[in-house]
C-alpha positions in Angstrom: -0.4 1.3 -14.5 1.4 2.0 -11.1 0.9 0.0 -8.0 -1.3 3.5 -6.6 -3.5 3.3 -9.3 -4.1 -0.4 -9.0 -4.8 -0.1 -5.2 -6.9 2.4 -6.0 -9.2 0.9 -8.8 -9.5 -2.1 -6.1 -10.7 0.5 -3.1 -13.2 2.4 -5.7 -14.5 -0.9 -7.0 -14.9 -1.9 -3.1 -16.7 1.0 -2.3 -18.6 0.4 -5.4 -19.8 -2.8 -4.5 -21.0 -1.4 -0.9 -22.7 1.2 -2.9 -26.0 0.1 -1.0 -24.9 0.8 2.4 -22.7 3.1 3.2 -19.4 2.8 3.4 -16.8 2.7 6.4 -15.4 5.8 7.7 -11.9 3.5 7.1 -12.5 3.2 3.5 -13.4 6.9 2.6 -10.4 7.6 4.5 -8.2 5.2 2.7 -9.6 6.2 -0.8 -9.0 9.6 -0.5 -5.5 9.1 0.9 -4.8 6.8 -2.5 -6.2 9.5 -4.2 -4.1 12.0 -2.8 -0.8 10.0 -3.0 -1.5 8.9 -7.3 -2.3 13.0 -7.5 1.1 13.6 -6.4 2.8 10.6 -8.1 0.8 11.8 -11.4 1.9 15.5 -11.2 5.6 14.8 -10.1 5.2 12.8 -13.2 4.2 15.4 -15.4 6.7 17.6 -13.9 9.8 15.0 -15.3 7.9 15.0 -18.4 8.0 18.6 -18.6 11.4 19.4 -17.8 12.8 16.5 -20.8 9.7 17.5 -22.9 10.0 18.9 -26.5 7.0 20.8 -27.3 5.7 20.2 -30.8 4.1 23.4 -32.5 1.5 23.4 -35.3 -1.4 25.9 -36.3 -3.5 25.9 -33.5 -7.5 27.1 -33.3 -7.6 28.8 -29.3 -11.3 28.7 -29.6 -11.6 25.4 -30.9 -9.3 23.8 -28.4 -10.6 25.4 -25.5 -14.3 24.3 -26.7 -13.4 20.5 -26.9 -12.0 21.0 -23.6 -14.9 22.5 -22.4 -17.0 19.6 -23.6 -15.0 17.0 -22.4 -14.7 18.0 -18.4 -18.7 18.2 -18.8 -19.3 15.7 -16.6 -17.1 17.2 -14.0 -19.5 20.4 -14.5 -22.2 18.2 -13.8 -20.8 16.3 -10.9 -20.1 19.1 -8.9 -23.1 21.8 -9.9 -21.1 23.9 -11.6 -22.5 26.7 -14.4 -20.4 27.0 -16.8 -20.3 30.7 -19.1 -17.9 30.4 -21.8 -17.3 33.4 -24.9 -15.2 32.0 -27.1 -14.0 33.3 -30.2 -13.3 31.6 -33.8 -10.3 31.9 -35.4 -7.7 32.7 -33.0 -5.0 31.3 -34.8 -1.8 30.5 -32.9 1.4 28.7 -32.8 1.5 26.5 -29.9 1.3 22.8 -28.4 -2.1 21.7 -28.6 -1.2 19.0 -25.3 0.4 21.6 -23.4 -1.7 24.2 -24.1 -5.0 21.8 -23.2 -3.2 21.0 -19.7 -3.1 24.5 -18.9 -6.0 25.5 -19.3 -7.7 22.7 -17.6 -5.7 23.0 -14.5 -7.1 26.7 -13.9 -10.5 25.6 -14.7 -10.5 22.3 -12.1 -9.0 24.8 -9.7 -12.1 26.8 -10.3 -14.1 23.7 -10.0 -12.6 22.4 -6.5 -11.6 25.2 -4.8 -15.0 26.1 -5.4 -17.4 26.4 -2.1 -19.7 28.9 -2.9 -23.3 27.2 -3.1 -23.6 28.5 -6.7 -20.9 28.0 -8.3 -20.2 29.7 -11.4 -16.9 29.1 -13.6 -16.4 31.9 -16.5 -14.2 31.2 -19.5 -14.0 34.1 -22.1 -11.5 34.8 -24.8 -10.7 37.9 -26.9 -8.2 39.5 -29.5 -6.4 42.6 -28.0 -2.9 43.7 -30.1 -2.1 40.6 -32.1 -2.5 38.4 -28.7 -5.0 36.1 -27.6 -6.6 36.4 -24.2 -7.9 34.0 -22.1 -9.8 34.3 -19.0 -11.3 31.9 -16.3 -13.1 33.2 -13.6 -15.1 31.8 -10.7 -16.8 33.1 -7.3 -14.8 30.8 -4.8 -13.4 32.2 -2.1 -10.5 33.8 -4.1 -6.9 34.0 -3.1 -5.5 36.2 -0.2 -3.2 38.9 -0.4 -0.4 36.8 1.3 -0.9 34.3 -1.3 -0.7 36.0 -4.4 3.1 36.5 -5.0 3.5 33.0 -4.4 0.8 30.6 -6.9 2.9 29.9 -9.2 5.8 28.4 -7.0 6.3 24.9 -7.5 5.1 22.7 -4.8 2.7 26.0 -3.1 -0.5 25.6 -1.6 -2.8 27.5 0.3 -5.0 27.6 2.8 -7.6 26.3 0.7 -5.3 23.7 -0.6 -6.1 21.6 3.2 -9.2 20.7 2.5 -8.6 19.9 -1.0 -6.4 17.4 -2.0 -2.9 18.6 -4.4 0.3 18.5 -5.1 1.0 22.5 -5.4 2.3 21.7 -8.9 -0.8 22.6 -10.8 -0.4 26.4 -11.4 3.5 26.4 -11.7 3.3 23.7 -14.7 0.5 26.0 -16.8 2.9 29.0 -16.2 5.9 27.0 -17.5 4.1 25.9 -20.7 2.8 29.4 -21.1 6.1 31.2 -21.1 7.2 28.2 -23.6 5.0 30.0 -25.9 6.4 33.2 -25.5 3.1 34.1 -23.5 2.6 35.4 -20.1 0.3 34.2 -17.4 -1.0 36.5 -14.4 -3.7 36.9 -11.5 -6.5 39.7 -11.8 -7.8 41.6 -8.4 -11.1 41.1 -7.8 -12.9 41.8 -4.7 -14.1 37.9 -4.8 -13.5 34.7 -6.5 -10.5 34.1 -8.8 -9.4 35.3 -12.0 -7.1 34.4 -14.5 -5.8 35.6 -17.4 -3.3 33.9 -20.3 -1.7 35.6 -22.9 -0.9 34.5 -26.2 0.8 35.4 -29.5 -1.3 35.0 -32.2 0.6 33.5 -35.4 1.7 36.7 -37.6 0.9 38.8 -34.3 -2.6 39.5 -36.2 -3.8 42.5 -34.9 
């Protein structure tokens, strides 16, 4: 446990305890800047861990992972109104790192979930078989990502103009492209005329067709 995580326990069990009243404009302030600062420490973390880290890969169910995944961030989903549409598929069989992979693909659906503003928000996860790969998609209606930003996502340490009302660390999208291209997959951004969209590309094992 790091020194920002402990300071930050003690602030949220502070605020906790005032939960009756509420609290000071000089604690929310405080809080959110601890929060910022262990986001940062926690990603520039994962980004050492990355750069020494030796993927491990076993027989891996896409739809099965991305399911579990799905039920763990539901209180997230429920925290922040979110609908949730999800078409999954069984049996997309694949070689990969099931810790990696699970990182990645949470990362683009929390950025669907914050970066979020739309009073209905709506986060869309679909998968499909096309030519032996497996394709993933998140979608959302947020606000999307400009022209001027897109050739620049997955840069380490980017953020956009969305990114200053949300607290970051810029590292997000460049770490699920690095553990995509680990498994020989390919990551990219979709037009759309609003919201965001995603898409991950995966070899299946035997490149089933």
């Amino acid at each position: 446990k790091t020194p920002l995580t402990a300071l930050k326990l003690l602030l949220e069990s502070a605020k906790e305890k005032l939960s009756q009243a509420p609290p000071s404009e000089d604690l929310r302030r405080a809080l959110d800047e601890v929060r910022r600062l262990s986001g940062i420490f926690d990603k520039a973390l994962e980004l050492n861990r990355l750069e020494r880290y030796t993927f491990s890969f076993e027989e891996i169910d896409l739809g099965e992972l991305t399911l579990s995944l799905l039920k763990r961030m539901e209180p997230v989903f429920k925290e922040k109104n979110v609908r949730v549409e999800s078409k999954l598929v069984d049996g997309l069989i694949l070689r990969g790192d099931s810790f990696g992979l699970l990182s990645s693909i949470q990362s683009l659906i929390e950025n669907s979930v914050l970066y979020n503003d739309s009073p209905d928000k709506t986060v869309c996860i679909e998968m499909r078989q096309v030519q032996g790969k497996a394709v993933l998609s998140v979608k959302d209606n947020g606000p999307g990502i400009s022209d001027q930003e897109k050739a620049l996502i997955f840069e380490r340490f980017y953020r956009g103009k969305s990114g200053k009302r949300i607290a970051g660390t810029g590292l997000g999208l460049y770490l699920t492209r690095q553990v995509v291209l680990a498994h020989k997959g390919s990551i990219r951004l979709i037009p759309e005329s609003s919201g965001a969209h995603f898409e991950i590309q995966l070899p299946l094992e035997g490149g089933a067709s």
